[in-house]
C-alpha atoms as one frame of an Amber mdcrd trajectory, in Angstrom:
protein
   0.000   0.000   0.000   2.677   2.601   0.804   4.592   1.801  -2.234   1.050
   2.313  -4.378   0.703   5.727  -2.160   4.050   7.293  -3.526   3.381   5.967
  -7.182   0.083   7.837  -7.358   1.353  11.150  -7.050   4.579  10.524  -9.253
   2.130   9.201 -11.955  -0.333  12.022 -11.873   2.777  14.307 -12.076   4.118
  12.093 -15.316   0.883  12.324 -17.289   0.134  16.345 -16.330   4.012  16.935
 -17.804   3.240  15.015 -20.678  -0.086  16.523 -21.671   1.447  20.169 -21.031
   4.661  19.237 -23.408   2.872  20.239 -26.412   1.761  23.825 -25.145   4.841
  24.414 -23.963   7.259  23.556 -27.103   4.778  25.715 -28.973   5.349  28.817
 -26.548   9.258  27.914 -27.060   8.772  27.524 -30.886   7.150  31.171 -30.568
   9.929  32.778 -28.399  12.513  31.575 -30.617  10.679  33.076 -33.620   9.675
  36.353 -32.418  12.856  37.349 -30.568  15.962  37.766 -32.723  19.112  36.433
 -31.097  21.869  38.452 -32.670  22.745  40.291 -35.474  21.423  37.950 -38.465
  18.060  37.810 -37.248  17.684  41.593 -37.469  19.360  42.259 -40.898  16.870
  42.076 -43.538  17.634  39.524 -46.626  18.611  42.502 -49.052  20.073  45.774
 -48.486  19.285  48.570 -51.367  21.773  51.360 -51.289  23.169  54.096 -53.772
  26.336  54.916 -55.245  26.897  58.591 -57.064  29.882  60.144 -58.305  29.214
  62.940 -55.358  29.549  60.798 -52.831  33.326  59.625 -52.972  32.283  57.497
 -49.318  30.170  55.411 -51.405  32.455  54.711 -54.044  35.034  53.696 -51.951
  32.768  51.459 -49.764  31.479  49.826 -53.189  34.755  49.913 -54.463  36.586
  47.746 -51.461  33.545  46.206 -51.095  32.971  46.969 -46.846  29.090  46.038
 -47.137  29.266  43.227 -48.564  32.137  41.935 -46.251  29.679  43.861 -42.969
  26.579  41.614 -43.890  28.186  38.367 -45.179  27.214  36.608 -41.999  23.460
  37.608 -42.251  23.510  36.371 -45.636  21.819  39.731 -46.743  22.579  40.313
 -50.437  23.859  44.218 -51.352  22.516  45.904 -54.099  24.066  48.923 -55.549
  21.802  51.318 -57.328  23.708  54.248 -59.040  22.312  57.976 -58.570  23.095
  60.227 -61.165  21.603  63.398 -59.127  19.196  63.983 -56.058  16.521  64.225
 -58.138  17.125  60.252 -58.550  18.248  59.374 -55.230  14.616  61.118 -53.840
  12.740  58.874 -56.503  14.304  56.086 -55.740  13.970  56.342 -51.895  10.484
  57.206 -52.332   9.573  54.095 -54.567  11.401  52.071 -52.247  14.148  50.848
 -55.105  16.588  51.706 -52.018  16.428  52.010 -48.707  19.553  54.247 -48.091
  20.509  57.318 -50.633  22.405  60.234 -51.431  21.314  63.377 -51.832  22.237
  67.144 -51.194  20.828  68.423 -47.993  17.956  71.242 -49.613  16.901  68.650
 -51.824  16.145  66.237 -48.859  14.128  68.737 -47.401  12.274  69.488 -50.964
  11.583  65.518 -50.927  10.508  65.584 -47.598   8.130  68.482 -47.846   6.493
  66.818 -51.102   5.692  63.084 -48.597   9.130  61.756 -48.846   8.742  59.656
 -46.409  12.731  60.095 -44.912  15.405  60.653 -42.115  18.878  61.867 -42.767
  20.838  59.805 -40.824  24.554  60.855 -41.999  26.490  63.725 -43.343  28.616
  62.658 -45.776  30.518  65.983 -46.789  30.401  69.806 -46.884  31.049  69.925
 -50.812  31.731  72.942 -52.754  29.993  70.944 -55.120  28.180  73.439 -57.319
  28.539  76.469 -58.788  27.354  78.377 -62.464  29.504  77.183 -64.932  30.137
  79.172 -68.511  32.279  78.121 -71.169  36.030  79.726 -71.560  35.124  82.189
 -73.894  31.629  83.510 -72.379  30.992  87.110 -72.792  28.635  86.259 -69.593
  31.072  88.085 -66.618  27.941  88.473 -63.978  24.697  87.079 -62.630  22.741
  90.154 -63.785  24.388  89.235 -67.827  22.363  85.935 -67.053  18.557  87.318
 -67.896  17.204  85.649 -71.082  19.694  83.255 -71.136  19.317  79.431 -71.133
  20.876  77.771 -68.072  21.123  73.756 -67.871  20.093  72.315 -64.662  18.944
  69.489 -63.487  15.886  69.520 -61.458  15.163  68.708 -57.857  18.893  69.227
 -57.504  21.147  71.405 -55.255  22.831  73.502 -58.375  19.159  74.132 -59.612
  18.660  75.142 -55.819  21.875  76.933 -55.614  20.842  78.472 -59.510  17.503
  80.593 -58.209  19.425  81.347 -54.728  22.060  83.106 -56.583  19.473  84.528
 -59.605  17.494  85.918 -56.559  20.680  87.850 -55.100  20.718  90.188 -58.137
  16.595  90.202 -58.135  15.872  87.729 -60.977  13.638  84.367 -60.583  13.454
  81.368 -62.588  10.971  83.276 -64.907  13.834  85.631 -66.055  15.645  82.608
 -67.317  15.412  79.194 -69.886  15.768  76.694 -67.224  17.233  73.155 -69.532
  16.143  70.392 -67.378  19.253  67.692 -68.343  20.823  65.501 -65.645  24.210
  66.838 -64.664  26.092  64.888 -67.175  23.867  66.067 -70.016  24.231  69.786
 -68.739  27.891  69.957 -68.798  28.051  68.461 -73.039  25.106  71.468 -73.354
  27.397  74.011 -72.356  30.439  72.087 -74.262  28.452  72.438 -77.485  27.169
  75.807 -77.127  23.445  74.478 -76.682  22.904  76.573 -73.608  24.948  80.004
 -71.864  25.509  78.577 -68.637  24.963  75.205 -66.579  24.216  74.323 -63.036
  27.631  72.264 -62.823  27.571  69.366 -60.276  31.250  67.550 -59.321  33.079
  65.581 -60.774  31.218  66.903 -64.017  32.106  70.355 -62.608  35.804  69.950
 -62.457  36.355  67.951 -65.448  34.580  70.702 -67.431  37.077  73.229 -65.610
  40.449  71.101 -66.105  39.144  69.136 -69.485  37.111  71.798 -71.262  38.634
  75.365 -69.973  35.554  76.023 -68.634  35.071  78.772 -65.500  33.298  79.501
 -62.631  30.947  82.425 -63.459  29.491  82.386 -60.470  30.408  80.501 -56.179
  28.914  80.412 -53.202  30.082  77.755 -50.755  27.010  78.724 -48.556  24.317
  77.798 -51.343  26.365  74.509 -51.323  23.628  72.502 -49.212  25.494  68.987
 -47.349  25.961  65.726 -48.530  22.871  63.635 -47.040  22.860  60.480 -46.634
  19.079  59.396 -46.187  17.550  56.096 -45.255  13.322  55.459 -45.604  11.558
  55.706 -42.481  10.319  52.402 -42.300  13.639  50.745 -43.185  14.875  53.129
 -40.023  11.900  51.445 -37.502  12.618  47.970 -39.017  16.296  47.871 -38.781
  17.523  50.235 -36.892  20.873  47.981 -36.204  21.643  47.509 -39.921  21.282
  51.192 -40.182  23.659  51.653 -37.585  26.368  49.180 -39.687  26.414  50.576
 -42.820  27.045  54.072 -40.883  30.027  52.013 -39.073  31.134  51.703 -43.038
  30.769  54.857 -44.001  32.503  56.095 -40.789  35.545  54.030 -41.653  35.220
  55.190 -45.439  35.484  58.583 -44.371  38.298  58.238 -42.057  40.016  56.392
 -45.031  39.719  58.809 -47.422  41.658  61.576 -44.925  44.555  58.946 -44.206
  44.231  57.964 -48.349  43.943  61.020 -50.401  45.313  59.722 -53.412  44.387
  56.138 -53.626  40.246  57.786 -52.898  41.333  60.137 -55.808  42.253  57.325
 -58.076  38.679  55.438 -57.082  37.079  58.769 -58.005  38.547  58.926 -61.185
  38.338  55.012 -62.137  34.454  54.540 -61.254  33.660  58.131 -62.741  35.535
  58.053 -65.734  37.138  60.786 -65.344  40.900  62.303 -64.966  43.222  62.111
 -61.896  43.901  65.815 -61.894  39.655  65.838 -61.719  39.056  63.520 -59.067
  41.842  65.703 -57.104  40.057  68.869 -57.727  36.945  67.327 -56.877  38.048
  66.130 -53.431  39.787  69.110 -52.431  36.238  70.778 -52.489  34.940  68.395
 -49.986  35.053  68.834 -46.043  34.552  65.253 -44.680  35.084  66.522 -40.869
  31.093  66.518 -39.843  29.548  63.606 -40.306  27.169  63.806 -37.494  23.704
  65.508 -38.947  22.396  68.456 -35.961  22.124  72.192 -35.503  24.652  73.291
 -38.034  22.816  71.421 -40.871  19.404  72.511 -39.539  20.198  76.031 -39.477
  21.365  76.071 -42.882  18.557  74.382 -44.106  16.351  76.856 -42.346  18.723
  80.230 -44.414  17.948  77.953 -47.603  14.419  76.968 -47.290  12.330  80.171
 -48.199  13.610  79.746 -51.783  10.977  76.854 -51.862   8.371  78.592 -50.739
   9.107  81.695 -53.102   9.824  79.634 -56.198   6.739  77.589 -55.630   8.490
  74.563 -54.973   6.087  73.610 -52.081   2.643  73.473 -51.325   1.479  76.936
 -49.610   1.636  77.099 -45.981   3.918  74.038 -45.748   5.848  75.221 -42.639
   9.700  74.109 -43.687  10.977  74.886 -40.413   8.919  71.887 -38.851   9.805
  69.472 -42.386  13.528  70.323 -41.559  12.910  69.266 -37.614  11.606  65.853
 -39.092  14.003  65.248 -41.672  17.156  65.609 -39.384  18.039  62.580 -36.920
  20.572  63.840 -34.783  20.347  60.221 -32.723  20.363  57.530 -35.449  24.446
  57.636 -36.213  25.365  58.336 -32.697  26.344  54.108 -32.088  28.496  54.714
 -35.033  30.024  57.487 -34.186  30.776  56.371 -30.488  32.257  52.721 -31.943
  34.306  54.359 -34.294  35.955  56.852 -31.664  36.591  53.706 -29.508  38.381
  51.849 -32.018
């Protein structure tokens, strides 16, 4: 009888154990699922970036091929999608063909204030990347000689930005002008051939039409020069916020390369854009790669350049700017990188 006693219990405890094994492999099953355990579970299975010829970071990234080395344990696949101008970058980041582009920093907020639906994450440089361009033997010698003439420029852009900033300091608008809507590359054979006065030059096009073509700078003004963005889709952002903060760990260490490789980052410049050395070097010597955290410097230029959108109808009426620039800027997302790459 007292060996049947303590069986009983030791039975009963047996069969509950067994019937409850089910329900609880299921709730394990679930756990496991729903709760990543390192770094593969959050990257996603593709990661859709940009490359430009303005962004000598991303070159050198694609070039050496940093990503793809970054993400090779999560098995996430890199694509590289190549931005010929802001105008594309914003198109693309708003269709969702990537997830993290390139794009000057008054053109972000242009995207943004149109439903862009983006954070800039990054500052890439503080170019001198634009200026208005005339050929060698323009009689152009001023703005003001610029009325009625036909300007190339591609839209949606910082030099078509930086074009009605500077046609408004001599009190001209767009309307006083032929605005040539060509992507930068196209703008810079216009002015070559004589098809239109003066062009919205973007770099490396810029330079290369200075040291291949004779051309000059009619007009500079490093302060209409808007930053280097680098941009990521909000939802990518609230999804996967770590992979965000990897590929800024790249771009970190790409930056920091290019200052302790000058020439080797000139020779990727030239190689991937096609175009000379002497370019590339020109090119880079415009660019100030020494604040790559986005914050209060960015946002109050943005807030000087903004009211050209409003007065050149870029942007609904009453959109308040000041509040679009706010959103756009996220001061927070790169500090991890930042902090890891000062440690190292």
């Amino acid at each position: 009888m007292q060996n049947q006693s303590t069986k009983t219990p030791l039975r009963r405890h047996i069969g509950q154990s067994l019937r409850a094994w089910p329900k609880l492999a299921a709730l394990w099953l679930l756990a496991a699922v729903a709760a990543p355990t390192g770094a593969a579970a959050a990257a996603p299975a593709e990661l859709k970036i940009d490359y430009a010829y303005y962004s000598p970071e991303s070159l050198v990234i694609k070039r050496n091929g940093w990503l793809e080395q970054e993400f090779a344990p999560d098995h996430t696949q890199v694509r590289w999608v190549l931005s010929l101008g802001s105008n594309r970058a914003l198109e693309y980041l708003n269709s969702g063909a990537i997830d993290i582009g390139s794009t000057a920093g008054l053109a972000a907020v242009l995207g943004k204030a149109n439903g862009n639906p983006i954070k800039t994450v990054y500052i890439f440089s503080r170019p001198e990347w634009t200026a208005l361009v005339v050929r060698k033997d323009s009689p152009l010698k001023s703005l003001a000689d610029l009325k009625g003439k036909k300007i190339a420029a591609t839209k949606g852009t910082d030099p078509y930005l930086f074009t009605l900033r500077a046609l408004h300091t001599v009190g001209l608008t767009k309307d006083d002008v032929e605005i040539v809507n060509l992507q930068h590359p196209d703008g810079r054979t216009a002015l070559v051939n004589g098809q239109v006065d003066a062009w919205a030059g973007l770099d490396p096009h810029m330079a290369a039409a200075e040291v291949d073509n004779g051309a000059r700078l009619l007009y500079r003004n490093v302060n209409f020069n808007t930053w280097g963005f680098l941009n990521v889709r909000d939802a990518f952002l609230k999804q996967y916020p770590d992979t965000v903060t990897r590929v800024l760990k790249v771009y970190e260490h790409a930056r920091e390369w290019i200052g302790a490789h000058p020439e080797e980052a000139a020779q990727i410049v030239s190689e991937d854009s096609k175009v000379s050395l002497a370019v590339a070097r020109l090119q880079l010597s415009r660019n100030d790669f020494s604040h790559p955290r986005p914050g209060a410097e960015q946002i109050k230029a943005l807030e000087a350049a903004a009211p050209i959108l409003v007065q050149e109808q870029l942007v609904k009426p009453g959109t308040d700017l000041n509040q679009v620039i706010e959103s756009l800027i996220d001061a927070q997302a790169s500090q991890p990188a930042l902090a890891s790459a000062q440690r190292q």
